[in-house]
C-alpha positions in Angstrom: 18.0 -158.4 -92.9 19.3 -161.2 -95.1 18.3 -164.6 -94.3 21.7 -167.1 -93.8 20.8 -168.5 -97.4 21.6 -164.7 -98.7 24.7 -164.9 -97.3 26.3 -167.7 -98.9 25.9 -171.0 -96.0 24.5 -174.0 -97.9 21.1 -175.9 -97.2 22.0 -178.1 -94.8 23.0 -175.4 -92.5 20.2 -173.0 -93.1 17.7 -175.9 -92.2 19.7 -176.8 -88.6 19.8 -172.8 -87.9 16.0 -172.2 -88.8 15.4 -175.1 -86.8 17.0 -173.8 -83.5 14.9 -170.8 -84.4 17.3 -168.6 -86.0 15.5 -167.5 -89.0 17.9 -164.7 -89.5 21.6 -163.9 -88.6 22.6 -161.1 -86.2 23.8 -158.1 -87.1 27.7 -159.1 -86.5 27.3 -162.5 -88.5 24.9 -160.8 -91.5 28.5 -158.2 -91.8 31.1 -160.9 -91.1 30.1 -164.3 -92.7 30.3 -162.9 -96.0 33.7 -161.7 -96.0 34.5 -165.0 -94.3 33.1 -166.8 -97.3 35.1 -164.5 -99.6 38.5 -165.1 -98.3 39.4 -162.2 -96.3 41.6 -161.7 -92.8 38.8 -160.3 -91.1 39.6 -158.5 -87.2 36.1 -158.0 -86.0 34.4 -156.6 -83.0 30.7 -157.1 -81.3 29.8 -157.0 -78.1 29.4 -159.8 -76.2 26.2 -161.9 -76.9 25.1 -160.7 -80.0 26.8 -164.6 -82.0 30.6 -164.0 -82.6 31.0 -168.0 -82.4 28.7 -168.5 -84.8 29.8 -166.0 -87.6 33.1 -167.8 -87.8 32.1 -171.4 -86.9 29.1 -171.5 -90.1 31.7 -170.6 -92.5 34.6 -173.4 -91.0 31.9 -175.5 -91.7 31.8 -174.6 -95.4 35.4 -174.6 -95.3 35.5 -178.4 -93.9 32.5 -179.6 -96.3 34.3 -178.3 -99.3 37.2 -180.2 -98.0 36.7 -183.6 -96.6 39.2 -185.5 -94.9 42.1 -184.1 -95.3 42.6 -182.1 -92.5 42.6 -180.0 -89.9 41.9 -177.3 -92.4 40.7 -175.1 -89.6 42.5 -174.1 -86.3 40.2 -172.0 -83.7 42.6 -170.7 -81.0 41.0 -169.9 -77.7 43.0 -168.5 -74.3 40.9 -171.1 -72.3 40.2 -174.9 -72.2 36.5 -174.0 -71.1 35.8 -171.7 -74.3 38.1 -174.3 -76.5 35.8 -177.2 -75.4 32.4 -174.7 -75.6 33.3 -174.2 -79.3 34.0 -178.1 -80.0 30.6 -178.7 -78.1 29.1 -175.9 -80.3 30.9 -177.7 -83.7 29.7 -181.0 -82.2 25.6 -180.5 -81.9 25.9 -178.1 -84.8 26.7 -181.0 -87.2 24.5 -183.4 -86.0 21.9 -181.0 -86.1 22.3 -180.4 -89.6 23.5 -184.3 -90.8 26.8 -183.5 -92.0 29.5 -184.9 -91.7 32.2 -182.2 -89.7 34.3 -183.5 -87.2 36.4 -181.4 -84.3 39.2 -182.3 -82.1 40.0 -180.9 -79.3 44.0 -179.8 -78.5 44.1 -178.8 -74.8 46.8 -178.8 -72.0 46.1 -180.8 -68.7 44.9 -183.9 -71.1 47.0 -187.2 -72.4 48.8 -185.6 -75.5 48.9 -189.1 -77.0 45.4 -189.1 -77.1 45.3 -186.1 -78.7 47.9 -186.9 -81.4 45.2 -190.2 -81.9 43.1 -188.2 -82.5 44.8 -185.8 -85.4 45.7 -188.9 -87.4 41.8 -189.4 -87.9 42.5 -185.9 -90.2 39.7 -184.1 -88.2 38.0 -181.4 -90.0 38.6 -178.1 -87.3 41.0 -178.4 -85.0 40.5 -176.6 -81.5 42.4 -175.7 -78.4 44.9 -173.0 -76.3 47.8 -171.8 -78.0 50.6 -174.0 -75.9 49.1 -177.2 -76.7 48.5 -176.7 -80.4 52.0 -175.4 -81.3 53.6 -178.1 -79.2 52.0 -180.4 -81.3 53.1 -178.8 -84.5 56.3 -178.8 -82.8 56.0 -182.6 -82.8 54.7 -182.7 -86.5 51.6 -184.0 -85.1 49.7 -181.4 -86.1 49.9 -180.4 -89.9 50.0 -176.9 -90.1 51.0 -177.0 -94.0 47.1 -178.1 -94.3 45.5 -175.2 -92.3 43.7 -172.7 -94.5 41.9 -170.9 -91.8 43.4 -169.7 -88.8 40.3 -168.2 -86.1 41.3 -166.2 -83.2 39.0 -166.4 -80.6 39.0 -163.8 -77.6 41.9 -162.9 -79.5 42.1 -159.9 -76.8 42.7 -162.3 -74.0 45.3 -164.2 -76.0 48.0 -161.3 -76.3 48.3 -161.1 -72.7 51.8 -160.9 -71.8 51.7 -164.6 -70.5 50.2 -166.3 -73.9 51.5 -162.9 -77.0 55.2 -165.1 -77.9 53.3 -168.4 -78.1 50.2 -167.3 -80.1 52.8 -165.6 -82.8 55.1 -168.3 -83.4 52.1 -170.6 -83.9 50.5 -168.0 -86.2 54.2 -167.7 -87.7 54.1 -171.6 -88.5 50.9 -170.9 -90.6 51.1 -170.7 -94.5 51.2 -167.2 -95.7 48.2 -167.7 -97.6 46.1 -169.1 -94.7 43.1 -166.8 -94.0 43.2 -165.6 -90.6 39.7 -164.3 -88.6 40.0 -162.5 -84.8 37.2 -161.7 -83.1 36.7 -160.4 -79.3 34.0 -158.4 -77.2 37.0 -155.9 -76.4 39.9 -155.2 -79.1 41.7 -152.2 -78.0 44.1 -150.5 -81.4 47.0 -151.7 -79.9 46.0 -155.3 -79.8 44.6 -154.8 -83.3 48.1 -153.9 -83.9 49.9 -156.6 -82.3 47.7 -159.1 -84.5 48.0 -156.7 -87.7 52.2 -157.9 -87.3 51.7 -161.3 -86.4 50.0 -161.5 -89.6 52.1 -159.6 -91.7 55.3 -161.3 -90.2 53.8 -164.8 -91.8 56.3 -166.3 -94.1 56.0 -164.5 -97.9 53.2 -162.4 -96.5 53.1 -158.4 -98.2 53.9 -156.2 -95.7 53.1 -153.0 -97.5 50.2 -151.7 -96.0 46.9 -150.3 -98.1 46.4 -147.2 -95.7 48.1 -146.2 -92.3 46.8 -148.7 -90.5 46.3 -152.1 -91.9 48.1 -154.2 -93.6 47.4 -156.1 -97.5 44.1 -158.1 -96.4 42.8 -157.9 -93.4 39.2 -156.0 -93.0 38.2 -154.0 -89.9 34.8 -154.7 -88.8 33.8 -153.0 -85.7 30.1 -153.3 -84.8 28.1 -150.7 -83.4 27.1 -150.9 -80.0 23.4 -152.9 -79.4 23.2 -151.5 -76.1 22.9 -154.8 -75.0 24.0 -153.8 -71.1 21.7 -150.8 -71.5 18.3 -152.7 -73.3 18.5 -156.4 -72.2 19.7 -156.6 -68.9 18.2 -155.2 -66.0 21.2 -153.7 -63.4 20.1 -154.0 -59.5 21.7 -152.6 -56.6 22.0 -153.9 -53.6 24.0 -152.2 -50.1 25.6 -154.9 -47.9 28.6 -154.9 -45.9 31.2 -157.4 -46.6 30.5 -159.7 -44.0 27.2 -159.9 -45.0 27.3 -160.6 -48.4 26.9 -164.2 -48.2 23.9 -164.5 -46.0 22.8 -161.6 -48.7 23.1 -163.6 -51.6 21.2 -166.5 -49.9 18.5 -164.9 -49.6 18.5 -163.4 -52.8 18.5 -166.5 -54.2 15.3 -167.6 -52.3 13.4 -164.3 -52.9 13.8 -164.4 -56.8 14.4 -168.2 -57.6 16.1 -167.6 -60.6 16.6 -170.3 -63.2 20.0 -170.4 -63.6 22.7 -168.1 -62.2 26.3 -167.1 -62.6 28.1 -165.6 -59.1 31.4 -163.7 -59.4 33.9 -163.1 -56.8 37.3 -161.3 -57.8 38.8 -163.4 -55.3 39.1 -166.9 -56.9 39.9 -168.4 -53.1 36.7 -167.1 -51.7 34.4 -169.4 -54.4 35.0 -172.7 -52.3 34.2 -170.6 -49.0 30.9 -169.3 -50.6 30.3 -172.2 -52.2 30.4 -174.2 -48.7 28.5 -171.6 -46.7 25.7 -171.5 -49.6 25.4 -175.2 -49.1 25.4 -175.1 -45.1 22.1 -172.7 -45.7 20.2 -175.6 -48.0 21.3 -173.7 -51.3 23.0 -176.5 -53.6 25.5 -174.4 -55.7 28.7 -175.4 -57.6 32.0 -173.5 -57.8 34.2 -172.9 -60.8 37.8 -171.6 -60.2 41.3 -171.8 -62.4 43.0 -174.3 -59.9 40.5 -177.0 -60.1 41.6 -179.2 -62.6 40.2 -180.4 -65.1 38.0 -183.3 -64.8 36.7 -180.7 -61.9 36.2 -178.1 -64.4 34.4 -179.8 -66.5 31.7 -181.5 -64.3 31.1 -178.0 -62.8 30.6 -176.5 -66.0 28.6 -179.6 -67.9 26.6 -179.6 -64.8 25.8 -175.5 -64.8 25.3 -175.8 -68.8 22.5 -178.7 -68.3 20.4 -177.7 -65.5 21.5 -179.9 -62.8 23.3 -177.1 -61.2 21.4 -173.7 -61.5 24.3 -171.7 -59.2 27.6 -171.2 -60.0 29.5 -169.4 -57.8 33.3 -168.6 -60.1 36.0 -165.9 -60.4 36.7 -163.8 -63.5 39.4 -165.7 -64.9 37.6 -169.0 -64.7 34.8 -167.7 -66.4 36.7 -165.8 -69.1 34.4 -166.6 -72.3 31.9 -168.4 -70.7 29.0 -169.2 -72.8 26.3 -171.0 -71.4 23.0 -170.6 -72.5 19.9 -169.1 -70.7 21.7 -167.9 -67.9 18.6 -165.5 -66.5 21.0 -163.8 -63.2 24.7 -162.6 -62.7 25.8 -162.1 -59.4 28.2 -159.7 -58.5 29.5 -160.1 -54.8 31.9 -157.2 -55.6 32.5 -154.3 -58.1 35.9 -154.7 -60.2 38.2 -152.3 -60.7 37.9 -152.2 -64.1 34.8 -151.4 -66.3 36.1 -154.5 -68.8 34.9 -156.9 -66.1 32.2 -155.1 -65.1 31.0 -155.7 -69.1 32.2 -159.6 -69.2 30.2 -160.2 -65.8 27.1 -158.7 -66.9 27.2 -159.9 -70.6 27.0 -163.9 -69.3 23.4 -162.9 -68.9 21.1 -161.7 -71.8 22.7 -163.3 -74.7 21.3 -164.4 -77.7 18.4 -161.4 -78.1 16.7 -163.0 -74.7 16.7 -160.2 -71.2 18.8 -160.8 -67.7 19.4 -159.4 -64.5 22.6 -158.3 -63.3 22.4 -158.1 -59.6 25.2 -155.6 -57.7 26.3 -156.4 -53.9 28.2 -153.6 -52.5 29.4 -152.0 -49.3 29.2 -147.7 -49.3 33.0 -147.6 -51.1 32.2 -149.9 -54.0 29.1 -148.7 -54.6 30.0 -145.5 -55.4 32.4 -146.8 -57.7 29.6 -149.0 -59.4 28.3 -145.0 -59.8 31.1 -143.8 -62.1 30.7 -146.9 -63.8 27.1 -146.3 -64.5 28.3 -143.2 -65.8 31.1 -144.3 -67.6 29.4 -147.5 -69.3 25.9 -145.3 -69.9 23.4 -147.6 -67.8 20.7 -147.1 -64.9 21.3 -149.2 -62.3 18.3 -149.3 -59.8 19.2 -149.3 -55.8 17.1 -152.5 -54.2 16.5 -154.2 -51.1 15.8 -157.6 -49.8 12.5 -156.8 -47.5 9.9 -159.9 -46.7 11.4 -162.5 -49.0 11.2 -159.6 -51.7 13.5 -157.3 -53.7 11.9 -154.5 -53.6 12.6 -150.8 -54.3 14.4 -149.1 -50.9 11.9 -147.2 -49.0 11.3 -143.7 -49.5 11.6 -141.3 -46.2 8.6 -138.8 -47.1 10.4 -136.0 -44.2 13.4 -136.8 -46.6 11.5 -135.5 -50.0 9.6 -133.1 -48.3 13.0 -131.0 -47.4 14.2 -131.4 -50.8 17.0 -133.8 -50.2 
């Protein structure tokens, strides 16, 4: 494995990463930084966890150090104000841990656009925010887009929903044809690789003759191969209980492992105030984190998660779409989705950055045996538990029961 130096990033940035610990890059950023730093469109791949942000945010940085203020030179695009503002808080420590001089605004909807457009005539170095708010800014002519040179697509998966597809491609539209452009998502299915393949080629003056069947001039495919990381790093529990005693469950799950810091999910995002209240009424401080709150809300729940003074989050899967926060050491599931995607977003907020998790299952007799074919289907072992003396333990085994053979 190359060290970061090998791969092109400058001393500065070497020193701030070997000084969080990260003597070498993952697997992802050793394959993708480099073609980064070389120019290409790059549509990439990795599983959740394994440092997507930083294998495009290192080489913005080289991009806005070769180019001092005169920007934005660098749009990320993210589908959610909460990833948006983890990135800028990312771009924020990351150069004051390594003393340079890199600044980041962030473009969001829900906050004062004049502030925003204040902020752009400081010519920040990277530019970050949703879709909406960023082209109605160009719109205004408050954002320069003629300065962008690097165009990052974060969760790009999430961003050609139907809801957010028009928006993202007349902003990518607005672009210079010679802008770089780098996508990147945990989940990318060929037609959404697609989707982005035209976008880009629909760029004013861009080629549109494609090298092979599939891609068009420019733009490398990097798909990672699988780590495993739901398989090796995280440890999958489940646990039987009905619905209406899933609460009361979770408490005392809660007191039996006393886990550091831990993410619930609920697919229905009007149940987190209810849990969150009923959690509280049983001496268990917890925070909740849905889509409707807004977002001073939003904020202090996540802030509050990320820094310790809150270790429970109770939140929904839409709130917590690209969630990042660090040393999460438990995932809750009060229910089992319908599809295996979430299953896979849930679990991955635990275990990231090399380090092991636990993602614990609560399900009545229907959903776990869908959690089953999911198992199957996602190539895990999840281990049946109970909550027995303040304990999880391993469920009883009836010796009559083994003894016939069943």
């Amino acid at each position: 494995m190359k060290d970061f130096l090998a791969l092109g990033l400058p001393n500065e940035l070497a020193r701030a990463l070997a000084a969080r610990g990260y003597a070498e890059p993952t697997p992802v950023q050793a394959e993708v930084i480099p073609r980064i730093l070389a120019g290409e469109n790059v549509l990439f791949q990795s599983e959740t966890g394994t440092g997507k942000t930083l294998a495009y945010l290192l080489p913005a940085f080289v991009r806005a150090l070769a180019r001092p203020g005169s920007g934005p030179h660098v749009l990320v695009v993210a589908p959610t104000h909460e990833l948006a503002s983890q990135i800028k808080a990312e771009a924020d420590r990351f150069a004051k841990e390594a003393g340079v001089a890199v600044s980041a605004a962030l473009l969001v909807g829900g906050a004062p656009i004049k502030r925003q457009t204040e902020r752009l005539k400081e010519k920040p170095d990277i530019a970050l925010g949703g879709p909406a708010r960023i082209l109605e800014l160009a719109h205004l002519k408050k954002l320069r887009m003629q300065a962008v040179d690097l165009v990052v697509l974060d969760e790009a998966d999430r961003m050609l929903s139907p809801e957010m597809r028009d928006t993202l491609a007349e902003l990518l539209a607005l672009a210079p044809a010679e802008a770089q452009c780098v996508s990147c998502s945990a989940t990318l299915s060929a037609r959404n690789r697609t989707l982005i393949e035209s976008m880009l080629a629909a760029r004013r003056g861009r080629p549109t003759a494609p090298t092979d069947a599939n891609a068009p001039v420019g733009v490398s495919h990097v798909t990672m191969p699988p780590e495993d990381v739901l398989a090796r790093r995280i440890s999958h529990w489940a646990f039987y209980s009905e619905q209406r005693d899933k609460i009361e469950d979770l408490r005392r799950f809660l007191v039996a492992e006393r886990p550091t810091k831990t993410l619930v999910f609920t697919s229905i995002a009007g149940q987190v105030p209810h849990i969150v209240e009923r959690l509280r009424f049983k001496k268990v401080e917890a925070s909740g984190l849905t889509a409707r709150m807004d977002k001073v809300e939003r904020k202090k729940a996540i802030d509050d998660f990320r820094s310790g003074r809150a270790s429970i989050l109770v939140t929904s899967d839409l709130a917590a779409r690209g969630l990042d926060v660090p040393d999460v050491t438990h995932v809750v599931q009060l229910d089992v989705p319908s599809e295996g995607d979430f299953f896979v977003h849930r679990a991955g907020r635990t275990a990231r950055a090399g380090r092991a998790g636990i993602n614990a299952v609560f399900g009545d007799g229907f959903e776990l045996r869908a959690l089953a074919r999911l198992e199957k289907r996602l190539g895990i072992c999840v281990y049946p538990k109970e909550l027995r003396g303040g304990a999880v333990v391993a469920p009883e085994v009836d010796p009559d029961a083994v003894d016939a053979g069943e």
